[in-house]
C-alpha positions as CSV (number, residue, x, y, z in Angstrom):
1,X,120.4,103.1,73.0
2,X,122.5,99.7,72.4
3,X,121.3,98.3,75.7
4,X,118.7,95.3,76.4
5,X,116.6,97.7,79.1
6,X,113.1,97.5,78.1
7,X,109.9,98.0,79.7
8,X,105.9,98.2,79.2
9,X,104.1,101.6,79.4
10,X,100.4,102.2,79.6
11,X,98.5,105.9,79.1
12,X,95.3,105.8,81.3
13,X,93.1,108.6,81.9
14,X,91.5,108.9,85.7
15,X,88.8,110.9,86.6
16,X,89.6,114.4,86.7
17,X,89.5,115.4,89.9
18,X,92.0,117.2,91.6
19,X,92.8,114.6,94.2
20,X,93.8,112.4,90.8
21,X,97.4,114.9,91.1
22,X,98.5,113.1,94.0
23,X,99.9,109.7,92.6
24,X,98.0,106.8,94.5
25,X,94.5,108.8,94.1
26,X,95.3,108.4,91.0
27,X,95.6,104.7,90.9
28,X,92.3,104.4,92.4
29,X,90.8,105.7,89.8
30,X,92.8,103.9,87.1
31,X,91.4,100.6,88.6
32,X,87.6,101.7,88.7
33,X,87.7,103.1,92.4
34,X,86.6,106.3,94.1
35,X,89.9,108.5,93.8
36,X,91.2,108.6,97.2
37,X,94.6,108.9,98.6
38,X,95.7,105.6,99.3
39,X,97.6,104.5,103.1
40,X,101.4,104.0,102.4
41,X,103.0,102.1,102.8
42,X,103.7,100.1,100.8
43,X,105.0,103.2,98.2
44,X,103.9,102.8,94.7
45,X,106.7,101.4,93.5
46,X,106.6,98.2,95.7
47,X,103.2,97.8,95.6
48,X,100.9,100.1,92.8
49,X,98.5,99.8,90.4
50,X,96.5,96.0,90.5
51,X,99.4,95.4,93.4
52,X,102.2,95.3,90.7
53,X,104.9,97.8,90.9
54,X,104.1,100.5,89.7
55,X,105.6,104.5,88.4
56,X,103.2,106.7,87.5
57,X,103.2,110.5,85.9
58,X,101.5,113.1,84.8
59,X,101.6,113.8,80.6
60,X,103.0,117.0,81.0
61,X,106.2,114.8,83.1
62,X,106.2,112.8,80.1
63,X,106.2,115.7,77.9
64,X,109.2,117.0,79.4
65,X,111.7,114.1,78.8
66,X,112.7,115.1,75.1
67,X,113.8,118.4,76.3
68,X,115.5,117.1,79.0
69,X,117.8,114.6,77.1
70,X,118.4,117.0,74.3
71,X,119.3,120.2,76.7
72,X,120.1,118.8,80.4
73,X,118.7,119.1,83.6
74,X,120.3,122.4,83.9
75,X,118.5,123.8,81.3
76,X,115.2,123.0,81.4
77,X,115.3,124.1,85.1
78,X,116.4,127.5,83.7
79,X,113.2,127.4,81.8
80,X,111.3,127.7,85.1
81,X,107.4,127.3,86.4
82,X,104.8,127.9,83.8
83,X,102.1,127.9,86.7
């Protein structure tokens, strides 16, 4: 996108559980711990994964980002919950 942004990505699978939705359980389980919500702060993004910063999604967030920048926000609200 003619810019010199750039950054590192890594797809990790946690356990499975349903405490693993909430973001730092999560990142328990990424590093080998029991998944349990983590204290904050510090917030994820100051202090995550290994103590590095850290953003961290689900795949179907990921999933979501081609729509998104083809059709706008707008739209793919529109599209509404699949739950």
């Amino acid at each position: 996108m003619a810019t010199d942004f750039a950054f590192r990505r890594h797809v990790g699978v946690g356990a499975g559980a349903y405490i693993c939705g909430e973001e730092t359980a999560l990142m328990e389980s990424i590093e080998g711990k029991r998944s349990i919500v983590r204290a904050q702060p510090p917030l994820p993004a100051i202090a995550g994964l290994w103590g590095r910063p850290t953003v961290i999604l689900n795949v179907l967030s990921l999933a979501a980002i081609p729509t998104i920048m083809a059709d706008g926000a707008v739209a793919y609200a529109a599209l509404g919950s699949r739950a």
